[in-house]
N, C-alpha and C positions, 0 to 999 in steps of 0.2 A: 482375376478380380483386382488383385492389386496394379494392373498395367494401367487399369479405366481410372481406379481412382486418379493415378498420377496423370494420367491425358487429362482428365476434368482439372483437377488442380491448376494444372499450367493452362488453359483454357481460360479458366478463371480468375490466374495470375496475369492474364495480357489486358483484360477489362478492368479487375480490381487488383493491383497490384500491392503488396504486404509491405508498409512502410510503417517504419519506428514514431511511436508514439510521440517521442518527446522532442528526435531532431528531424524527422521527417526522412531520412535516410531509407532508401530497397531496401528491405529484408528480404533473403532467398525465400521461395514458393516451402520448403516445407519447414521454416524455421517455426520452432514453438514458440516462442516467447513475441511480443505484440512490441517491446524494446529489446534496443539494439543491447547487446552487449560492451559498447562505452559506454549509453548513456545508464544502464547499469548499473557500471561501475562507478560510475559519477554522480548515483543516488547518494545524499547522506545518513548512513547511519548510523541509527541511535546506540554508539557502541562506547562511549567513553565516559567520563565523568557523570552521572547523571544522580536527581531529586532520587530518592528511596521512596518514594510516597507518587510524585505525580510524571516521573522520567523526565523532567526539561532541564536539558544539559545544564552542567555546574562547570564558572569557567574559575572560580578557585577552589574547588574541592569541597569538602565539609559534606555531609548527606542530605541534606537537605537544603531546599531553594529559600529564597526571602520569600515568596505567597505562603507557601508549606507550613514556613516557621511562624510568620506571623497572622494569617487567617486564619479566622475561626470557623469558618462557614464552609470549609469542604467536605463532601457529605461521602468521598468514596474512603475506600481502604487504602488501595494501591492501585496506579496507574500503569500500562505499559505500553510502549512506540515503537515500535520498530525503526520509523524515521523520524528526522529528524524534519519538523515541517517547514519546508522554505524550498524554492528554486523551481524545479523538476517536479519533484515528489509534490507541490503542493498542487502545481499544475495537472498532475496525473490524476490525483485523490479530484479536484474540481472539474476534471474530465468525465472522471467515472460515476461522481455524484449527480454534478446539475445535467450532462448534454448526454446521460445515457447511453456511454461508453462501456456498456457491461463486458466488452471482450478483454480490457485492464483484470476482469475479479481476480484471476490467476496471478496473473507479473504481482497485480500487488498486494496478493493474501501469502505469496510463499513467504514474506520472511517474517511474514507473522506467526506464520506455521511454526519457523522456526524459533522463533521468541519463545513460542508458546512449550515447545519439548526443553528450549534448554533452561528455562524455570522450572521443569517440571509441571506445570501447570495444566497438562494433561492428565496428572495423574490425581490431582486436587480438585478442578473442574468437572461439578456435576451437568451444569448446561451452560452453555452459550445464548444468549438471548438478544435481538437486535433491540434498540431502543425506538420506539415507535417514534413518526414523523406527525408533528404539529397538522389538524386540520386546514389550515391557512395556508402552510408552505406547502403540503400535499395539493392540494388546491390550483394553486400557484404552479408548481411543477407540469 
């Protein structure tokens, strides 16, 4: 059983062949991941200086950003990113959102996943709830 899969696979690999999301680069037939392993590692993440409240990098320290500290109208608790949104990563998120690229959900929920355990936030989190999409833009889509 396992022989078929892997004939079908490579079958499938000569028509549709598995190329990296972000630089276009072959990806071997049974690679998991949908990006290559540089452009990976060339995601930025959200790992250094960052808001205590909304995560948008702080490039002179202090806990908090100028919107944080000075608006009054943010209506959450605490924010978190896993990236940092710019280059790549912003290109992937507007892949996976507008042109219906669902095979991204994976490459770019794992390091959310990971966000998620090392806050703990697994063990705090009663539910996860998506935010509903505007009639207009649903629409539109």
């Amino acid at each position: 059983m396992n022989n078929i899969k892997r004939i079908i696979n490579f079958c499938v690999s000569i028509f549709f062949p598995k190329i990296c999301s972000c630089c276009g680069k072959n990806l071997p037939i049974n690679y998991e991941s949908n990006i290559c392993a540089d452009c990976k590692e060339k995601l930025p993440l959200n790992n250094g200086l960052i808001c205590v409240k909304c995560s948008l990098p702080l490039l002179d320290g202090g806990m908090h950003c100028k919107d944080c500290k000075t608006n009054k109208q943010i209506f959450f608790d605490k924010l978190l990113s896993a990236y940092i949104y710019k280059d790549d990563i912003a290109t992937l998120i507007k892949k996976f959102k507008y042109n219906k690229k669902t095979f991204l959900a994976k490459d770019l929920s794992d390091e959310i996943i990971n966000l998620i355990y090392k806050n703990n936030l697994n063990e705090i989190t009663d539910f996860v709830v998506p935010l509903p999409l505007h009639f207009f833009k649903k629409f539109k889509r």
